[in-house]
N, C-alpha and C positions, 0 to 999 in steps of 0.2 A: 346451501351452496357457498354462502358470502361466508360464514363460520368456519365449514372445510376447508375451501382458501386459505383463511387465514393460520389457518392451526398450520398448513402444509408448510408456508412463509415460514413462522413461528420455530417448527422445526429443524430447520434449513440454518436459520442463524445460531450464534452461541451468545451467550451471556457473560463468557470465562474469555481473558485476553490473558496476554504475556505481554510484558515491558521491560527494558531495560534501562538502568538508572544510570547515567553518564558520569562517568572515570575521567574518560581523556577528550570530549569535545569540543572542535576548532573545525573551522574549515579546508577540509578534506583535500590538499595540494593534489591525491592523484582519480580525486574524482571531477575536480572543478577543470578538466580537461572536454571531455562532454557531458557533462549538468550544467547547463547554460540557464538555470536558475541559480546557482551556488554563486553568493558572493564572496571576495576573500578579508579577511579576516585580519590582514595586517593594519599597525595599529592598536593591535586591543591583545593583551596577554592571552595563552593559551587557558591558564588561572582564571583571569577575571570571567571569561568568556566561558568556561565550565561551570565556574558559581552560577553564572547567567543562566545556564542550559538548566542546573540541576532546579532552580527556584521557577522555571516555567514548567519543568518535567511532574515536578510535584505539587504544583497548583491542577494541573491537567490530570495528574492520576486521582485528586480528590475532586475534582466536579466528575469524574467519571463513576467515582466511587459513589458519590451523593446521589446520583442516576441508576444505582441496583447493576454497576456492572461489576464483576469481580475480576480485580488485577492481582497479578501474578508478576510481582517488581521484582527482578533480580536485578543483583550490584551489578555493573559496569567492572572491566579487567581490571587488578590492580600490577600486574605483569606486564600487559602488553598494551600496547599504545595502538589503540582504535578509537577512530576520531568518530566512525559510524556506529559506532555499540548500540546508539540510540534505536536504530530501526532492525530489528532482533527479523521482520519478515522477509527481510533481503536473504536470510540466510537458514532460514527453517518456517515449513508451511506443514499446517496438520488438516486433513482433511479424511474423514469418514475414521477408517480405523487406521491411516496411513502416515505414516513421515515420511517428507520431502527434506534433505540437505543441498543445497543449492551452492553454485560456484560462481565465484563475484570479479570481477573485472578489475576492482584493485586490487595491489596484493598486500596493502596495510587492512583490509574488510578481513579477508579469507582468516586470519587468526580469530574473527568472533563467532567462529562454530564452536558451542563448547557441547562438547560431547559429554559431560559428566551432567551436566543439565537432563539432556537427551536421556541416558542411562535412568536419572532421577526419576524425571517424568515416567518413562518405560515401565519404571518398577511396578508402578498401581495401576500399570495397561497393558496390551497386549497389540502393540503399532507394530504395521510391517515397514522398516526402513529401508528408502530408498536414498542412497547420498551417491548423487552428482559429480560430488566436488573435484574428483578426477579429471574432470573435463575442463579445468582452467588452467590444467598444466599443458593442452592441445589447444590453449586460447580460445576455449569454448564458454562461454557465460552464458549465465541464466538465474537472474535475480529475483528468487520466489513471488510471491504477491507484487512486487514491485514490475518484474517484466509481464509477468501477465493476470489477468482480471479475471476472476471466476466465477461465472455464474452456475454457484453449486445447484439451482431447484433444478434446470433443467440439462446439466452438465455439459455445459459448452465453456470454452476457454478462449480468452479473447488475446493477443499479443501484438505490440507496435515490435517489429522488427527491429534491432539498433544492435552498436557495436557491444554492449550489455546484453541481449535477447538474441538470441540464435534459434532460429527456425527451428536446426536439426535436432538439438537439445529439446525445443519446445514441444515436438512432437513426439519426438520421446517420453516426454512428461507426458502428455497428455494422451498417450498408449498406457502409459504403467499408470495412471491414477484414474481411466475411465473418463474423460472429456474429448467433447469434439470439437477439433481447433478450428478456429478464426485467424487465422494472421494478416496483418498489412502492415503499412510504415504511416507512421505520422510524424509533421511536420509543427514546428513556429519558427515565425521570424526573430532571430535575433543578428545584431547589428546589420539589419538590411538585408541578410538572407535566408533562406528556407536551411532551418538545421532537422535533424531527425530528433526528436523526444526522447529522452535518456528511457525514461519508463514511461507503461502504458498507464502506470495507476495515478497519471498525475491529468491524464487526458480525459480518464472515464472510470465512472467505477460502477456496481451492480448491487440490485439484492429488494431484499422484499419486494419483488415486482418492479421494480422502479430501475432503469439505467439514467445514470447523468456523464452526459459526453459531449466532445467537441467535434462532432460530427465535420467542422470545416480546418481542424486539423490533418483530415489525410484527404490529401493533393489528389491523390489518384483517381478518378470518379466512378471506376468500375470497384474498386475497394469501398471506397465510401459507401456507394450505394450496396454491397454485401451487406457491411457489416449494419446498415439501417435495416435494411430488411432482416437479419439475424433476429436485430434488440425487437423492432415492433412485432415481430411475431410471437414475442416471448414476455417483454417487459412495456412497461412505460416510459418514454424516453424521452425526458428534460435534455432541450439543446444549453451548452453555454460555451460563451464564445473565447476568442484565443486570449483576450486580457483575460479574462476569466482565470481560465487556464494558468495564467502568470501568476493570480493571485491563488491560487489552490484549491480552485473550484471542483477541481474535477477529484479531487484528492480525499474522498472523504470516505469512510467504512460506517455499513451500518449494521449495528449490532442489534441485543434485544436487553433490556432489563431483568434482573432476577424474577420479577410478577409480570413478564413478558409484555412491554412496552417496546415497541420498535424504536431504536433511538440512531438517528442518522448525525456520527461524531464527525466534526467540523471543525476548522480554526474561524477566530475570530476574524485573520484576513480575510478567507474566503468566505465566511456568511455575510460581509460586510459588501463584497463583489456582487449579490445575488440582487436580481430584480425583485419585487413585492411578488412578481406572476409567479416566480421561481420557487419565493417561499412558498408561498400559499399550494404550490403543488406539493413539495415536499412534506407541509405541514397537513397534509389530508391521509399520508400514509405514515407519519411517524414525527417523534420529537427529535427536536433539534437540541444538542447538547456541544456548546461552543467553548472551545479550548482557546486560551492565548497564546501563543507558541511564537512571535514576531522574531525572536534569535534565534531561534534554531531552523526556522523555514530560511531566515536570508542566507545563512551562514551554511547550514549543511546544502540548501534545496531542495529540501522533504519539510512533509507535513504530517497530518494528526495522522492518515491512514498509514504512511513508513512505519510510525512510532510501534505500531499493534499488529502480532499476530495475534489470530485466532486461536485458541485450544475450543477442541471437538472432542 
């Protein structure tokens, strides 16, 4: 039984990601409107601060690499000026035999769809494409893996509501890709008051069995207790709390090794956040494989899970 378990997990994740390598990286003037994690970036060339990105970007694809996972780095635009190119999940999610293209809330992101990519890929597969992106011209966003969290074994989809995640869109997705949706709004404090969470993937994430979440980020108590009852019925669920949160705890994607190793990728900040209790839970279901990323999380407000989609 504990074997078949495993193998079912085992299947469920992928060992294959997609990256992209940073062109124009700065912080994002029209996202650091609500990412109340993004700090700003004047001060420090738009130059220097992109060397910065690219020498964290490329130590992080080689301990990934050193780990049996296989990346798929494409260049960053040398046309057009996207300061987000780094988190490729905002804006393409591949799930089962399916493309998801996704429409983004800035409209300096919406130019890193690249559709020749898309094509590329296509060519050696047979994906059904689903693209969105029309719905940012009705002010409708919906930030792939970023607005919502997937717990592919048992196809439920989880989404913090925000001016980036729209219910109507969400449900949508999760009609056309086969999930059954979660939704509520999460909250943290910043400068003294309750803001909404730009994305869900910074709150909570899923997978081999295991959820880790800030279960006291949504205010609401008849949501909260929902969405607990959802995960223990399905997962294992590590609480961590809203500093947590800050430091990019909840931010984390777990994939599997080529010789299929469950490997839960992380930043330095936030394995550094974690209690001994925390690792040690984590560390009974899979390895920890720690990214240092400290310029690109202050400066964009994403972390190692933005960085990676999945290829399936």
């Amino acid at each position: 039984m504990l074997n078949t378990t495993i193998n079912k997990i085992l299947m469920i994740l992928t060992s294959k990601i997609l990256m992209v390598k940073p062109n124009n990286f700065r912080s994002n003037e029209e996202t650091i409107v609500n990412n109340f994690f993004q700090k700003n970036s004047l001060g420090i060339s738009n130059s220097v601060l992109n060397k910065i990105a690219i020498k964290e970007f490329n130590q992080f694809v080689r301990k990934l690499e050193e780990n049996e996972i296989e990346v798929e780095v494409v260049e960053g635009s040398r046309t057009m000026n996207n300061p987000d190119e780094i988190f490729p999940n905002n804006w393409i999610v591949f799930d089962q035999n399916k493309v998801g293209i996704f429409p983004m809330f800035a409209k300096n992101r919406r130019t890193e769809v690249n559709y020749d990519l898309i094509n590329k890929i296509n060519s050696n597969n047979d994906y059904k494409i689903y693209d969105y992106t029309k719905y940012a011209d009705s002010e409708i966003f919906l930030e792939g893996t970023g607005s919502f969290v997937l717990d592919r074994t048992n196809r439920i989809a989880y989404c913090s509501i925000s001016q980036r995640s729209s219910k109507e869109l969400f449900l949508k997705f999760c009609k056309d890709f086969n999930y059954n949706p979660v939704s509520f709004k999460a909250y943290h404090t910043y400068k003294n008051e309750r803001k909404l969470i730009y994305h869900t993937n910074v709150m909570m994430t899923i997978g081999a069995g295991a959820s880790i979440i800030c279960l006291d980020s949504i205010d609401c108590l008849q949501e909260r207790n929902l969405v607990k009852q959802k995960l223990e019925g399905t997962n294992i669920v590590i609480e961590i709390s809203e500093s947590q949160v800050k430091d990019f705890a909840g931010n984390i994607i777990i994939l599997k090794s080529k010789d299929n190793v469950i490997k839960f990728i992380i930043s330095k900040t936030a394995y550094n956040s974690l209690s001994s209790t925390q690792i040690s839970q984590i560390n009974s279901i899979g390895d920890f494989v720690v990214g240092s990323i400290p310029n690109i999380e202050k400066y964009s407000g994403g972390s190692v899970r933005c960085m990676i989609a999945e290829i399936f």
